[in-house]
C-alpha positions as CSV (number, residue, x, y, z in Angstrom):
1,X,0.0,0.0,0.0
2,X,1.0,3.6,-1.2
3,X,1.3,5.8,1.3
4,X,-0.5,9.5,0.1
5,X,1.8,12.9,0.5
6,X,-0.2,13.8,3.6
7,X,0.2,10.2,5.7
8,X,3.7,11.0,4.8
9,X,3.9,14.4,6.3
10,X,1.9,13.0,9.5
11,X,4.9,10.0,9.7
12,X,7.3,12.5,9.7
13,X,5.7,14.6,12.5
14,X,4.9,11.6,14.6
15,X,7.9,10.3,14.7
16,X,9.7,14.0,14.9
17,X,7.2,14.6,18.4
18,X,7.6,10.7,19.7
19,X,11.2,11.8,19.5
20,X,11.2,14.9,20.4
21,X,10.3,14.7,24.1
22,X,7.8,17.0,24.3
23,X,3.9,16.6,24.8
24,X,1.7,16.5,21.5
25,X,0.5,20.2,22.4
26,X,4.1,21.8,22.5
27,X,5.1,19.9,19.6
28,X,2.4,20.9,17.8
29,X,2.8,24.5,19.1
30,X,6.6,24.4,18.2
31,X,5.6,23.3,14.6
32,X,2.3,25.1,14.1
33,X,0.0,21.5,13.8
34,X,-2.7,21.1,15.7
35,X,-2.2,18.8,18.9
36,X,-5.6,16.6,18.4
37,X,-4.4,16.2,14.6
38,X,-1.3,14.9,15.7
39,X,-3.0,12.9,18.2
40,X,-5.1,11.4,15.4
41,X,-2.4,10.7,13.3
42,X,-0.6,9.1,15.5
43,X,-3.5,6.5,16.5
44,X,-4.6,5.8,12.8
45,X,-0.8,5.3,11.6
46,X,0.2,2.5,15.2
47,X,-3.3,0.8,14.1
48,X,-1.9,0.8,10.1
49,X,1.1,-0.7,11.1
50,X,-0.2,-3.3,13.8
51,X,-2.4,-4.6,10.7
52,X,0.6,-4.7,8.6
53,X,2.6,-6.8,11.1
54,X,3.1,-9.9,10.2
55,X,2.2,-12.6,13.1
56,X,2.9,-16.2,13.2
57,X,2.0,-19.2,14.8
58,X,5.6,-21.8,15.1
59,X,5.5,-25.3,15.4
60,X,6.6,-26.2,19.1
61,X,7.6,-29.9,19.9
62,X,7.7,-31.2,23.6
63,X,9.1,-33.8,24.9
64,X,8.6,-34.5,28.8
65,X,11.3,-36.7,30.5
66,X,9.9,-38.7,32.3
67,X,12.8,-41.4,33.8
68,X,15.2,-40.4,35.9
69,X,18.9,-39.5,35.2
């Protein structure tokens, strides 16, 4: 999947605040963004990539011991 020019921009800016160390409103103050936008964008782009992720189920073989060594 593509991403558009604008999910771009929002990547960049949340990864630039997550990194940044400062809350979503003085980032977004800092940058001129708007905090809940930010806030948004941030929630719609951790639920993209937790759908992206790949998860797998592994074969696990056990083998119990039971005599004594």
């Amino acid at each position: 999947m593509q991403s558009t020019k604008a999910e771009q921009f929002w990547q960049r800016h949340v990864e630039g605040w997550r990194t940044s160390g400062l809350t979503q409103k003085q980032y977004g103050q800092k940058h001129g963004l708007n905090a809940l936008t930010l806030a948004q964008w941030s929630h719609v782009l951790r639920r993209r990539r937790a759908a992206n992720s790949v998860q797998a189920l592994v074969p696990v073989r056990m083998v119990i011991n039971l005599g004594h060594t």
